[in-house]
Structures are given as structure tokens and as C-alpha cells.
C-alpha positions in Angstrom: -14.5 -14.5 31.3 -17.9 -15.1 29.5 -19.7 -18.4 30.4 -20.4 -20.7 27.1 -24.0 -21.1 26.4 -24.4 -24.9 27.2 -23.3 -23.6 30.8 -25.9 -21.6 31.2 -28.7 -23.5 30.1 -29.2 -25.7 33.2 -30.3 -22.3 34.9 -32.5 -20.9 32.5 -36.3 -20.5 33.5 -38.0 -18.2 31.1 -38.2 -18.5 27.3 -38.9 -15.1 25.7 -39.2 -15.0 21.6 -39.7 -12.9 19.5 -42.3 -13.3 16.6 -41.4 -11.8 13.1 -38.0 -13.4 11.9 -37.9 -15.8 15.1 -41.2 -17.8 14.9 -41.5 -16.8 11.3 -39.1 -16.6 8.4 -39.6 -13.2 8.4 -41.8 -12.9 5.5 -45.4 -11.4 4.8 -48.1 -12.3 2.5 -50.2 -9.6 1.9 -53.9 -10.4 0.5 -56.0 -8.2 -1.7 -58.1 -7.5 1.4 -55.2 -6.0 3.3 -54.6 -9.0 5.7 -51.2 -10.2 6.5 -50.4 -13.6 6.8 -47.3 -15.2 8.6 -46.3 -18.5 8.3 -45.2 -20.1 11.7 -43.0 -23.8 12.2 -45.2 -26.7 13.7 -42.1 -28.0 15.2 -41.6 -24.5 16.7 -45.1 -25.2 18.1 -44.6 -28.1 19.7 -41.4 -27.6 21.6 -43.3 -24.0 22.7 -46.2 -26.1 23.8 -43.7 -28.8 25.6 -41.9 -26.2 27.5 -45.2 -24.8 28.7 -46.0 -28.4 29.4 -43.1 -29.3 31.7 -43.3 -25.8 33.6 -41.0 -22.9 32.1 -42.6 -19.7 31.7 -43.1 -19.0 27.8 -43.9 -15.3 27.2 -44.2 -13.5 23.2 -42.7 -9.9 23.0 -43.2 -8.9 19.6 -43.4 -5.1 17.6 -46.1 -6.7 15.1 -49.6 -7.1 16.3 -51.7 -9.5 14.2 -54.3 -11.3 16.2 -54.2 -14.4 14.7 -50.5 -14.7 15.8 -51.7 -14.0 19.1 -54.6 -16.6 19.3 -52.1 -19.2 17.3 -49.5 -18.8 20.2 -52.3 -18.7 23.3 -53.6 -22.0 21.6 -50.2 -23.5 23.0 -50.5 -22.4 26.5 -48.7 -19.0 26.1 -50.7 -16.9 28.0 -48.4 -13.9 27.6 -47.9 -12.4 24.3 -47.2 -9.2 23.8 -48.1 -7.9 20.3 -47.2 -3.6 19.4 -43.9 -3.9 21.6 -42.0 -1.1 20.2 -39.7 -1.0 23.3 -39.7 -4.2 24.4 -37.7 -3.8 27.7 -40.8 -2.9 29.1 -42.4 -5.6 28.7 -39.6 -7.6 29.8 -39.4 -6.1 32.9 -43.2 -6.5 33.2 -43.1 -9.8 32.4 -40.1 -10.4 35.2 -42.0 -8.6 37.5 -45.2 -10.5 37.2 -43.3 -14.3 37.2 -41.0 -13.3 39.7 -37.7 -14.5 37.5 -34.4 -13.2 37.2 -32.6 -11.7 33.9 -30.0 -14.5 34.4 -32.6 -17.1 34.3 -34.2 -15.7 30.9 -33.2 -16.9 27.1 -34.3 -14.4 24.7 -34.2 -15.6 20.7 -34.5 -12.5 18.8 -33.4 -11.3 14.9 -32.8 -8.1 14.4 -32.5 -4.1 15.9 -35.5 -3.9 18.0 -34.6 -7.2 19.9 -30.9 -5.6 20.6 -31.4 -4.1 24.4 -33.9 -6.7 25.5 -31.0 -9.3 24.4 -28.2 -7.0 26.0 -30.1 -7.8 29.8 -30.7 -11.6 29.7 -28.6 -14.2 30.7 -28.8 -15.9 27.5 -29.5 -13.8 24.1 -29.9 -15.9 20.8 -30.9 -15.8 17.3 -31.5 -17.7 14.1 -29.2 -18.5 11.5 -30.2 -15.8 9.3 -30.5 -13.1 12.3 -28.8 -9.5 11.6 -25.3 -9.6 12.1 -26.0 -6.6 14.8 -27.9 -9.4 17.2 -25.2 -12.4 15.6 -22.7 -10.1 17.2 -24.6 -10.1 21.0 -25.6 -14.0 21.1 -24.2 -16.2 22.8 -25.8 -19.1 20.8 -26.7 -19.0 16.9 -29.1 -21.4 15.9 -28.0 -23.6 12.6 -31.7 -23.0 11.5 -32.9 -19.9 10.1 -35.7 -17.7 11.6 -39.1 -19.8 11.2 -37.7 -23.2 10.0 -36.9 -24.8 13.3 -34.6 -22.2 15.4 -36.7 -22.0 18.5 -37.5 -26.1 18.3 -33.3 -26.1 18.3 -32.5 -24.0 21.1 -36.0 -25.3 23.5 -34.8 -28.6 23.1 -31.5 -27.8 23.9 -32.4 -25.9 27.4 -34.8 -29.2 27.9 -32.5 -31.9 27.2 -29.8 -30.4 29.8 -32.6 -30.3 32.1 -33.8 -33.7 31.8 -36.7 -32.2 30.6 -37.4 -33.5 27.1 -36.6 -36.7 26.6 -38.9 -38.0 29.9 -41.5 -36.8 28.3 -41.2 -39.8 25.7 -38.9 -42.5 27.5 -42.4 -43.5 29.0 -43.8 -44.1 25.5 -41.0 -45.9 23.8 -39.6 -48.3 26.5 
């Protein structure tokens, strides 16, 4: 019998995310010049920058490559992000390889096709609200939020708070 999710979150390790429907609502903005903008959560941020914080390993496997996604994510202690990831088990397993972590141990929050065979591997595949009913169908957790509107500040907090891990960070402050 498959474990729920809340059972495995007091053994997970590694947060891997996606970018493009995942950190963002999935939407471009295209300027006259060419460049692409994304829009990204700042609660999203800060529970990123929180799990880096308090020790998990944060990696970025993504198929788009804009380099301002990059330096936005590596300004909040990411240091791996993987932008062009067209098959992104490789980077996974790179990833793995170099932080020494088991697939059991990883979450993976990912929207649509491309994210499907990393998500079959881990311990604990998720998505967004508004994720393709392909990835809804291989979760074992679906965020109430939607892609870029609070989804990865849902699940991060979740995996912290069974941890102990994110409410110390603030019981100092407020006592």
C-alpha cells in the first residue's frame, strides 16, 4: 500500500522544483526587444531561501533557460539551478550524485510532461493546483495553490513544519 504524503515528509531531504508553471504561473511576457519576462512568488522566495537556511538541499531543474531566473534563484542560496534541462533525469541523477541523497528522500513539485519521469523516481512527486492532469495523476500531494501563486511556499512549509523546522525559526522572535 502507498504511504500518504504527510508520512513521508519527515524523511525528505532535497527540494527539487521545477521553474515554468511551478515557480511561475506559467506565463510569459514577451517585450518588443525579444526578452521574456517571468513573474516569480516572493512568498515562494522566502520559504526557498528558508529551506536553504535551515540545511535542505534546494536544487532548480528547469527546460527554460533565462538568466535572470537563474541569478533570481542563486540570490536565495540555490546554488544549483539547472536551466535547458530537456531530460531532466539527468540532472537529477547528477544532482543525487553530487549531494549524496537518496530518491526517497527527494520532493519534486513539477506541472506538466517533461517533469513526468523525474516525478515517477522520487519519493515524493507534487504539483500545483492548476498542474496537467498527466502529473495530477502521479502526485502524491496537489497543492490548493496554483503554479506561481504560493504552491512551493505550501508544500516547503509543510515538509518544515513536520520537521520542526519552520516555526523555530520565529518562536525566538515572537516569545
Amino acid at each position: 500500500m502507498s504511504k500518504n504524503y504527510k508520512e513521508i515528509l519527515p524523511q525528505i531531504s532535497t527540494l527539487i522544483f521545477d521553474v515554468d508553471g511551478v515557480l511561475t504561473d506559467g506565463t510569459v511576457t514577451i517585450f518588443p526587444n525579444g526578452e521574456m519576462v517571468r513573474k516569480m512568488n516572493i512568498k515562494d522566495g522566502y520559504a526557498l531561501k528558508t529551506a536553504v537556511d535551515n540545511g535542505f538541499h534546494v536544487c532548480i531543474i528547469s527546460g527554460g533557460t533565462n538568466q535572470s531566473v537563474k541569478d533570481r534563484l542563486q540570490n536565495l542560496g540555490i546554488k544549483e539551478v539547472y536551466l535547458g534541462a530537456h531530460n531532466k533525469i539527468i540532472q537529477l541523477h547528477e544532482y543525487l550524485d553530487k549531494v549524496k541523497v537518496n530518491l526517497e528522500n527527494v520532493l519534486y513539485m513539477g506541472d506538466d510532461i517533461p517533469d513526468y519521469p523525474v516525478m515517477e523516481l522520487v519519493g515524493l512527486p507534487t504539483c500545483p493546483q492548476d498542474a496537467a492532469p498527466e502529473i495530477k495523476g502521479i502526485s502524491k500531494y496537489i497543492s490548493h495553490k496554483k503554479g506561481g501563486k504560493g504552491a512551493v511556499r505550501d508544500i516547503i512549509e509543510q515538509v518544515m513544519k513536520v520537521q520542526n523546522k519552520w516555526s523555530s525559526n520565529f518562536d525566538a522572535k515572537y516569545d
